[in-house]
C-alpha positions, 0 to 999 in steps of 0.5 A, a space after each residue: 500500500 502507498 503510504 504518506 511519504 512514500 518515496 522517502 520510505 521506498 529509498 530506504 528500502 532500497 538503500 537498505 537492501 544495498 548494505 546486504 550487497 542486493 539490488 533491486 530486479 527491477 531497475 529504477 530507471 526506465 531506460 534500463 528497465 526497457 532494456 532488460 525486459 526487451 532481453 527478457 521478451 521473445 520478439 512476438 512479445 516486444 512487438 506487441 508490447 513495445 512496438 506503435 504504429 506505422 514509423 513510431 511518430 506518435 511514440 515520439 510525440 508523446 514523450 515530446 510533448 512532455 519534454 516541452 513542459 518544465 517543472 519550476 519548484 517553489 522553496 521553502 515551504 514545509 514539505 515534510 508531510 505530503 499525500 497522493 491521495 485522491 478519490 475516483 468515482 466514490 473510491 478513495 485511492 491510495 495515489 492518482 495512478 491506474 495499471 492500464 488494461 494491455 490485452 495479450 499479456 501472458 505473452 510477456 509472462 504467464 497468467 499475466 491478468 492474475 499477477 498484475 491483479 495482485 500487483 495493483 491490489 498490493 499498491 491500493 490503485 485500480 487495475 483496468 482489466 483487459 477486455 482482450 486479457 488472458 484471465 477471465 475477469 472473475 479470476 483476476 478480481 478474486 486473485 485481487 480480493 485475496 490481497 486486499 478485500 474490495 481492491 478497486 477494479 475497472 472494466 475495459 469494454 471493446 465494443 463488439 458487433 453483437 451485442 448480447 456479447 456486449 451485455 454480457 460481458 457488461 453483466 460480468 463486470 457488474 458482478 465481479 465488482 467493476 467500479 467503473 466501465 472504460 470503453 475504448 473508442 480508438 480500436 474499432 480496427 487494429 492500427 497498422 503496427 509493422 513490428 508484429 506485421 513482420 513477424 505475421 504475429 497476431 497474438 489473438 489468431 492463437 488464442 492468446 489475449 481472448 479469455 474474457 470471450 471464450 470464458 463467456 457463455 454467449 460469445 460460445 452460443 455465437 460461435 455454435 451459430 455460425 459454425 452452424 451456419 457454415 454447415 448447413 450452407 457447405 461454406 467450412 473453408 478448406 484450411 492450408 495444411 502447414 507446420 505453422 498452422 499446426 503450431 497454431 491450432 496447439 497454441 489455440 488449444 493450449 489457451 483455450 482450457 475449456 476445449 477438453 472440458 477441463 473448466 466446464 467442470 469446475 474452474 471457476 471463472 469459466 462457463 462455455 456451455 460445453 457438456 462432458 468431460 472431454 470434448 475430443 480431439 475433433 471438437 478441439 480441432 473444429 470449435 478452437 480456430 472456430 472461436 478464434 476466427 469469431 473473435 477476429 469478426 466481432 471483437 469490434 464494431 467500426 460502426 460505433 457511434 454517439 448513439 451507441 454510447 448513449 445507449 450505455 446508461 440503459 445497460 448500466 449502472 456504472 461509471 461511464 469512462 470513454 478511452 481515445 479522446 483527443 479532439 475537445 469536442 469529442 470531449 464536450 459531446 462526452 460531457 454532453 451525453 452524461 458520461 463520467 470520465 474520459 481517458 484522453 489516450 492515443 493508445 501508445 501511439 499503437 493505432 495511428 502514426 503521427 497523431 497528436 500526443 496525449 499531453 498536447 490533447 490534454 491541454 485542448 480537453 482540459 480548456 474545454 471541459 475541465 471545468 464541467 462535472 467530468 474526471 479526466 485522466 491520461 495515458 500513453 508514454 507516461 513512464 515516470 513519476 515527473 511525467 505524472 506530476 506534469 499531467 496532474 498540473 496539467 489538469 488531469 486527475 490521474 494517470 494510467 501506467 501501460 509499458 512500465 508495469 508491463 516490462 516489470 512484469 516480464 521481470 518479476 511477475 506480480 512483484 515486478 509490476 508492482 516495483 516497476 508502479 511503485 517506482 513511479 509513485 515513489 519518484 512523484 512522492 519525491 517530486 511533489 515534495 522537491 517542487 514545493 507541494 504536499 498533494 497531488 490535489 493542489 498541483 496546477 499549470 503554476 508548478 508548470 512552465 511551456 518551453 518553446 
């Protein structure tokens, strides 16, 4: 749990540790940190993780655009007691940081969702659980529960074109206790990414990344449909016999448990509709590639619109948190509809090449509607505690952590993405203190200066 003082306390951990000669797994830098992960990953993993979109501009961009905004510390003020404390959605959070959801990622390590789930618990800030994640939601929320009961935990929503898919999973994420529900608006098509292009890796067409809809009884109900449908029409492709498809239906098989009947009778978290105890191996062969290519069709609706979103409130209770805002009057039309927070995002610089940088959009949102009834918060190469201190003086009211808690994860599991977080939240500690502040609540553009 973040403490009062937490970075002073971190330190000293650290330091202590150095008298008996060990030193920390994870590295307190990012440059380093980037390093060794990368050295720890297989290329697949590195290009879906680290990799953007196109020649990687819109990476540049946003560290960029943080660059061009300089701290100016204030002396002489008592900061000897300080909190970064805040409230989100009713919820009062041990710091304004968030571990951002990152679909696919027991490519970085196995049953990545669970670890990163304790990790976030551990620390007291939420966990956006991955909608393309590789753990149902329910076992992620009990492994969270195990570490600190009532461990906050949003939803990431991708909005699929049948909508008894979207209710669905909406239902599930109601009930493991999801404290708000983040749709994201920025990937209703995969943006052209060359690093996995050049290696033909799409994690999804191997099963990996889409536990949240094979542990959903209507995304199987979907499936039976449509393989239904093929059937009685005679259009079941003929399928390319090759070693690598071969590799392809076991890695298919081997991330889909519920294919031999394993979870259908007892694991909890899973519930396919699948009868017996093993599904043999013809129905294992047929049904995986058969929800894999389901998955592919209907993960996401290019067609989403306003309306779409409109209809949420119908669906649900929770708060509303639109993901992929950067034009203000996106945001005002947000703001406009009800919805309760927005996440001013450009996904990583993973969709678009040469798009604005979540820093600059922050600036034109914030002027826009930072004033109104709405939370905003931040992600996309946001990898320090400086760079969080610059964002909450920006305007926003928190920020969401993607590639560092990952590349800790590569590391060390639950620990290292947990040490990778706490490394940042210990260093905003220390900023907030060094530049003259005693909460994150206080900071504004004043602890800021635009440089040319």
């Amino acid at each position: 749990m973040v403490s009062v003082n937490f970075g002073r306390s971190r330190q000293n951990d650290v330091y202590t540790a150095g008298v008996h000669g060990r030193t920390p797994t994870v590295p307190a830098d990012f440059a380093e940190l980037e390093r060794r992960a990368r050295a720890k990953m297989s290329r697949r993993a590195w290009a879906y993780i680290a990799g953007g979109a196109g020649e990687g501009r819109t990476m540049t961009a946003n560290r960029r655009a943080l660059d061009s905004w300089a701290i100016v510390p204030r002396v002489l003020r008592d900061v000897s007691e300080r909190s970064l404390q805040t409230e989100l959605f009713g919820q009062t959070l041990s710091a304004p940081v968030l571990f951002a959801p990152v679909g696919a990622g027991a490519l970085a390590y196995p049953d990545a969702d669970v670890h990163i789930g304790r990790a976030a618990a551990e620390l007291g800030v939420p966990y956006i659980f991955s909608n393309q994640g590789c753990a149902p939601m329910e076992g992620v929320a009990d492994a969270m529960e195990a570490v600190k009961p009532g461990a906050p935990r949003w939803f990431q929503l991708y909005w699929s074109t049948d909508d008894r898919l979207v209710d669905s999973l909406i239902r599930r994420a109601e009930t493991m206790g999801a404290a708000a529900l983040t749709v994201t608006l920025d990937t209703t098509m995969l943006g052209w990414r060359p690093q996995d292009l050049n290696l033909g890796s799409l994690p999804f067409a191997r099963a990996e990344g889409i536990d949240q809809y094979t542990s959903d009884p209507s995304f199987w109900e979907i499936v039976a449909e449509r393989m239904r449908d093929a059937a009685s029409t005679g259009e079941t492709a003929k399928q390319e016999v090759s070693l690598g498809a071969i590799k392809t239906l076991l890695s298919i098989v081997r991330n889909m448990p519920e294919l031999s009947g394993i979870l259908s009778t007892g694991r909890k978290g899973r519930s396919t509709g699948l009868k017996g105890r093993s599904s043999g191996l013809k129905e294992r062969v047929t049904k995986g590639p058969a929800a894999v290519q389901t998955f592919l069709d209907i993960y996401s609706r290019p067609s989403l619109d306003w309306d779409d979103i409109a209809s949420l409130r119908e669906k649900t209770t929770l708060p509303i948190v639109l993901k992929g805002i950067l034009h203000p009057d996106d945001a005002r039309t947000a703001v406009e509809l009800g919805i309760d927070g927005i996440i001013v995002s450009n996904h990583g610089g993973r969709q678009i090449d040469g798009e604005i940088s979540s820093t600059d959009a922050l600036v034109d949102v914030v002027d826009a509607v930072g004033e109104e009834d709405v939370k905003i918060l931040i992600d996309s190469g946001f990898y320090t505690g400086s760079d969080v201190f610059k964002a909450l003086a920006l305007g926003a009211d928190a920020v969401c952590i993607g590639r560092p808690h990952m590349y800790g994860l590569a590391l060390n599991g639950a620990d290292g993405a947990r040490d990778a977080v706490a490394n940042i939240l210990a260093e905003l500690d220390l900023t907030l203190g060094l530049s003259g502040h005693t909460s994150v609540a206080d900071l504004d553009r004043s602890a800021l200066k635009h440089l040319p």
